[in-house]
BALOPA-838241 format. One record per residue (C-alpha): residue number from 0; residue in three letters; chain; y, x, z. Coordinates in Angstrom, 3 decimals. Layout:
N
<atom num="NUM" residu="ala" chaine="A" py="Y" px="X" pz="Z"/>
...
***
This chain:
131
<atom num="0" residu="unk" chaine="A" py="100.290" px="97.383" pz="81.473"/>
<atom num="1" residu="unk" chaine="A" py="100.004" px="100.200" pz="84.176"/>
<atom num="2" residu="unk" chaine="A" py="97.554" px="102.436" pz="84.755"/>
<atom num="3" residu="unk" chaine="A" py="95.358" px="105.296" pz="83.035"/>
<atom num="4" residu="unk" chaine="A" py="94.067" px="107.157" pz="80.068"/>
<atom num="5" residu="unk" chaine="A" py="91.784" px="110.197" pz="79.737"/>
<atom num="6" residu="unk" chaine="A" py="89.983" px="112.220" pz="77.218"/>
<atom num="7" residu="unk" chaine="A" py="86.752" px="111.495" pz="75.991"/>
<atom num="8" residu="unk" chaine="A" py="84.522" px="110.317" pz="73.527"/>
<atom num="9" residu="unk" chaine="A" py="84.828" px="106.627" pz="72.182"/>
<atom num="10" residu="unk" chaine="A" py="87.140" px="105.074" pz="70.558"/>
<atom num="11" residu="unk" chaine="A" py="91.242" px="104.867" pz="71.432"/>
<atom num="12" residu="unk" chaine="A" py="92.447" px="101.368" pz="71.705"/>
<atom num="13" residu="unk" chaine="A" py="95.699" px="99.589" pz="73.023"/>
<atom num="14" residu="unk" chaine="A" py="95.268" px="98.252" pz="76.484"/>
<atom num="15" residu="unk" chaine="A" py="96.442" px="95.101" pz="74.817"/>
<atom num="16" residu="unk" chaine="A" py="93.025" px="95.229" pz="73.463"/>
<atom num="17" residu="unk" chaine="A" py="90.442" px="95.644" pz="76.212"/>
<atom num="18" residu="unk" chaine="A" py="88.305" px="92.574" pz="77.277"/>
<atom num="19" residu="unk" chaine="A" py="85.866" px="92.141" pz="80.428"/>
<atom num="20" residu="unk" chaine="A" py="82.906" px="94.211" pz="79.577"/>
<atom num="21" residu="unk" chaine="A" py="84.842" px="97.495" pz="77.908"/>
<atom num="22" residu="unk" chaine="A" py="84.299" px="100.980" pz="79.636"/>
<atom num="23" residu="unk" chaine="A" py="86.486" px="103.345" pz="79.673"/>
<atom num="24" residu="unk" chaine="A" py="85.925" px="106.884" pz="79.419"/>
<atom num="25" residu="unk" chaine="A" py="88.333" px="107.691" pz="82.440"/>
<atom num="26" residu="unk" chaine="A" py="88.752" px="106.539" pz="85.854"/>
<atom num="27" residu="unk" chaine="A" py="91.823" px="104.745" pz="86.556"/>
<atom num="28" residu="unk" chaine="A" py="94.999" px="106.555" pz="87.612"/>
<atom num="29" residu="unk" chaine="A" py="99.102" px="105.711" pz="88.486"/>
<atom num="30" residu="unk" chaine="A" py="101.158" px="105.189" pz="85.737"/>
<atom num="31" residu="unk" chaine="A" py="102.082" px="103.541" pz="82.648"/>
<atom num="32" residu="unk" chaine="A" py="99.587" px="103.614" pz="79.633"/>
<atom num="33" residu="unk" chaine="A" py="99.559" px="101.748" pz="76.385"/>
<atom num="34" residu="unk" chaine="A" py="96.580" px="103.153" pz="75.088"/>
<atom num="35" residu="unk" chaine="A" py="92.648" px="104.488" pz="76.680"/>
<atom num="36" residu="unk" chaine="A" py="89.244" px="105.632" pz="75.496"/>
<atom num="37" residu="unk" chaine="A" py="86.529" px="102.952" pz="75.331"/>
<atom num="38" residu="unk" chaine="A" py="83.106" px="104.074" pz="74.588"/>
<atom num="39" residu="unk" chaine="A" py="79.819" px="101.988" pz="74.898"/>
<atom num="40" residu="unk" chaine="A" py="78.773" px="101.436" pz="78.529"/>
<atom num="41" residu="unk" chaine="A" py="75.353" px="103.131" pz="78.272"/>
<atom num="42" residu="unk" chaine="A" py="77.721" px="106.105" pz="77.587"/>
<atom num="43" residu="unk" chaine="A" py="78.810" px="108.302" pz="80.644"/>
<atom num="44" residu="unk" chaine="A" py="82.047" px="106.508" pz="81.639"/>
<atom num="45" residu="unk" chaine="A" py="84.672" px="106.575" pz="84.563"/>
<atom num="46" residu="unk" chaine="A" py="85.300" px="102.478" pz="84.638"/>
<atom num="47" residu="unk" chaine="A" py="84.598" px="98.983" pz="83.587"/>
<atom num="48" residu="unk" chaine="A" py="86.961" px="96.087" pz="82.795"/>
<atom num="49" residu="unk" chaine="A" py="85.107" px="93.406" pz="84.891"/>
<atom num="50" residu="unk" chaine="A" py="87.441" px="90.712" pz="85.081"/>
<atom num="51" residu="unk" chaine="A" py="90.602" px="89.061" pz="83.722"/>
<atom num="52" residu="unk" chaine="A" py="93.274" px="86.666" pz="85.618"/>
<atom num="53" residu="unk" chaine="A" py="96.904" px="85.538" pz="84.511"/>
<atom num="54" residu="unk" chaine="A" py="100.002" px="85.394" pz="85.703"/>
<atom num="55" residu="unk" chaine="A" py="101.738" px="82.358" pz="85.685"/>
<atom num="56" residu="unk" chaine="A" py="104.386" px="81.838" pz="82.784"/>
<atom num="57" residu="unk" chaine="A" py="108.367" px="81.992" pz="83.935"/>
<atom num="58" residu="unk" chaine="A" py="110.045" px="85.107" pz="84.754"/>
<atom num="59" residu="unk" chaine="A" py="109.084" px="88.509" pz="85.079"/>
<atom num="60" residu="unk" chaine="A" py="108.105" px="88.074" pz="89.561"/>
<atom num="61" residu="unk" chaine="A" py="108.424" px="92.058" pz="89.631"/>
<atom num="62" residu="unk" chaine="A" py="105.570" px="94.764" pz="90.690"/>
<atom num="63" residu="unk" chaine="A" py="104.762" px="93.020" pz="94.426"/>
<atom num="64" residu="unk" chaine="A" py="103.737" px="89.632" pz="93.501"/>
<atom num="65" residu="unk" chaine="A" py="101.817" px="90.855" pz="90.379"/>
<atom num="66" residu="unk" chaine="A" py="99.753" px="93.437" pz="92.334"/>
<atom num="67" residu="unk" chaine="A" py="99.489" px="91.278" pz="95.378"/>
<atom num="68" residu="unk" chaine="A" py="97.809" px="88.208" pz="93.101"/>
<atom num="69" residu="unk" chaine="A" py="95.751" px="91.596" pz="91.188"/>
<atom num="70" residu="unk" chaine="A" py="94.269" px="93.017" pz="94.542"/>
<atom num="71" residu="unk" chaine="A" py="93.267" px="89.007" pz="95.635"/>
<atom num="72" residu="unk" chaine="A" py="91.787" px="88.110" pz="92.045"/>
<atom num="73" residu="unk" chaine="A" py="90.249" px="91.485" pz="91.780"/>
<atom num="74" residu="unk" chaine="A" py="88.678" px="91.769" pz="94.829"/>
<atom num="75" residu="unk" chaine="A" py="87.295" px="88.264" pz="94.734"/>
<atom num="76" residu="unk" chaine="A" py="85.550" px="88.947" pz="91.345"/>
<atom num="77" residu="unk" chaine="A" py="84.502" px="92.713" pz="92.242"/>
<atom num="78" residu="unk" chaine="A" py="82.302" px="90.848" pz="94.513"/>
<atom num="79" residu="unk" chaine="A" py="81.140" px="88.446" pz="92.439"/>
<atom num="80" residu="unk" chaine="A" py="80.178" px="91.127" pz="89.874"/>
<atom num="81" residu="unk" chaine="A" py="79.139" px="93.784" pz="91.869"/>
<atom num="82" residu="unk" chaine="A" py="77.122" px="91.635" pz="93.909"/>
<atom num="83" residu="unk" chaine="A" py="78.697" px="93.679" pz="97.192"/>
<atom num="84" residu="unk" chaine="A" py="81.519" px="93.741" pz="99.330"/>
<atom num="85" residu="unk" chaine="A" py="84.335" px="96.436" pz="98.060"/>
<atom num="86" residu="unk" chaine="A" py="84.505" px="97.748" pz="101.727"/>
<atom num="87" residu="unk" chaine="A" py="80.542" px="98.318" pz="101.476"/>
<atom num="88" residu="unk" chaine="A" py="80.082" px="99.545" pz="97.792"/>
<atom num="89" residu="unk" chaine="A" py="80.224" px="102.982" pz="96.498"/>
<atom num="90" residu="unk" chaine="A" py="82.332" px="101.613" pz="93.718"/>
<atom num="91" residu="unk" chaine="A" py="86.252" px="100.451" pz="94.004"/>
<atom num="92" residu="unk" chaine="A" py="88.596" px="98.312" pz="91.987"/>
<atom num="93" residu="unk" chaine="A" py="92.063" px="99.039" pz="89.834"/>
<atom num="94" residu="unk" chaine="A" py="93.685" px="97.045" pz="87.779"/>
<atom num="95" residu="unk" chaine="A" py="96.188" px="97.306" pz="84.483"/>
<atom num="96" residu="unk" chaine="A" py="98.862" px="94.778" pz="84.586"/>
<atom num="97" residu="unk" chaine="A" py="101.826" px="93.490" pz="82.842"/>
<atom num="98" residu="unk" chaine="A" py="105.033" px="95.587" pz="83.015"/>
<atom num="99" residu="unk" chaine="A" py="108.659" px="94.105" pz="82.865"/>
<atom num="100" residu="unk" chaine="A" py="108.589" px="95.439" pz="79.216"/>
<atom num="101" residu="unk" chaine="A" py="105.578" px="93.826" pz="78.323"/>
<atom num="102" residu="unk" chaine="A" py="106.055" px="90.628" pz="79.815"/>
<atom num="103" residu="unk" chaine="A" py="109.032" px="89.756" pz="77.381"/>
<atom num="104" residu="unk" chaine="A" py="106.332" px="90.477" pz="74.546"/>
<atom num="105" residu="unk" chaine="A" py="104.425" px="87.661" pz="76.361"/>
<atom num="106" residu="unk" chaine="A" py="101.444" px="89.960" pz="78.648"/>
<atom num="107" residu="unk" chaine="A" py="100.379" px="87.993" pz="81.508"/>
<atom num="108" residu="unk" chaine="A" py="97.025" px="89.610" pz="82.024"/>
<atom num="109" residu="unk" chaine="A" py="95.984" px="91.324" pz="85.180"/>
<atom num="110" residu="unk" chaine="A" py="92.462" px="93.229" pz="83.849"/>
<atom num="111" residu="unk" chaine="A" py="90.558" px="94.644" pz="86.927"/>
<atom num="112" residu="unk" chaine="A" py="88.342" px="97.831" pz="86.344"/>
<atom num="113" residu="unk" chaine="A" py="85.495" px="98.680" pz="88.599"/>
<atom num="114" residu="unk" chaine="A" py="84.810" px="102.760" pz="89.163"/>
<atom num="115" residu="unk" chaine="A" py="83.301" px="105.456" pz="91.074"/>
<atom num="116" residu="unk" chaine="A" py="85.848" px="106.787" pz="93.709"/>
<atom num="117" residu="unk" chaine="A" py="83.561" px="109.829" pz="93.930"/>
<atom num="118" residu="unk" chaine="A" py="84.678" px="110.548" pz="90.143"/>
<atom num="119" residu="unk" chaine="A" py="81.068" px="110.599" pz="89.239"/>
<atom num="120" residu="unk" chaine="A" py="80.194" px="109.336" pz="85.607"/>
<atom num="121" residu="unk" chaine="A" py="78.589" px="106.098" pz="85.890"/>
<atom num="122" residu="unk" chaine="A" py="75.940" px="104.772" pz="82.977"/>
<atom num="123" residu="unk" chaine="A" py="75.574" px="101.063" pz="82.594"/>
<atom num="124" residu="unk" chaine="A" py="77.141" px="98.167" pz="83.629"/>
<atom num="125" residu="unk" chaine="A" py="77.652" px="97.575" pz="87.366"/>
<atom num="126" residu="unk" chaine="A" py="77.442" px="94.000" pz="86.474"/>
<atom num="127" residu="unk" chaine="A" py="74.797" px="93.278" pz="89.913"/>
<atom num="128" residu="unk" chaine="A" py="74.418" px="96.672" pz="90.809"/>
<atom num="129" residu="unk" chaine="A" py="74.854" px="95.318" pz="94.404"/>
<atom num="130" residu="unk" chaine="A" py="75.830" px="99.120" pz="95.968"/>
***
């Protein structure tokens, strides 16, 4: 899966771990991670696992097709969630998703993470926050 880890209070776990409704201690970032800081929500924390979506089984479709289904599923349930438009929120959207190594360990899982762009800590759940 790509994308970030960061110090913090809470407890380290493998992304392979995470389910909708974990918050992370920091904000997602480039890159590969296998691991990230999860701490209660009514902690101050940088983002929120929202929503899941999987890839279809077959071959590893490389980095374009996986991010292009990530930014349709993800955006579709950021709104949902939310309860506003991503171009009209104060909040944004990332994702972790499978890499070529992981898919041949059988990771299909696109996990979308809601956060603050403005890098402020966020306390809660933005589940309805509609802003």
């Amino acid at each position: 899966m790509s994308d970030a880890v960061g110090p913090g209070p809470g407890t380290t776990q493998h992304v392979f771990s995470l389910t909708v409704g974990d918050c992370e201690a920091a904000a997602p970032a480039e890159g590969e991670v296998s691991e990230t800081t999860v701490l209660d929500c009514a902690e101050p924390h940088q983002g929120e696992i929202y929503a899941a979506s999987y890839l279809p089984e077959g071959e590893f479709p490389g980095d374009a097709p996986i991010e292009a289904q990530a930014e349709n599923d993800c955006s579709t349930e950021f709104e949902l969630f939310v309860g506003a438009y991503v171009a009209d929120s104060m909040y944004n959207f990332s994702w972790y998703y499978p890499t070529e190594e992981s898919w041949v360990d059988g990771d299909r899982e696109i996990l979308c993470i809601a956060y603050n762009p403005d890098g402020e800590d966020i306390i809660g759940s933005l589940e309805g926050v509609a802003k």
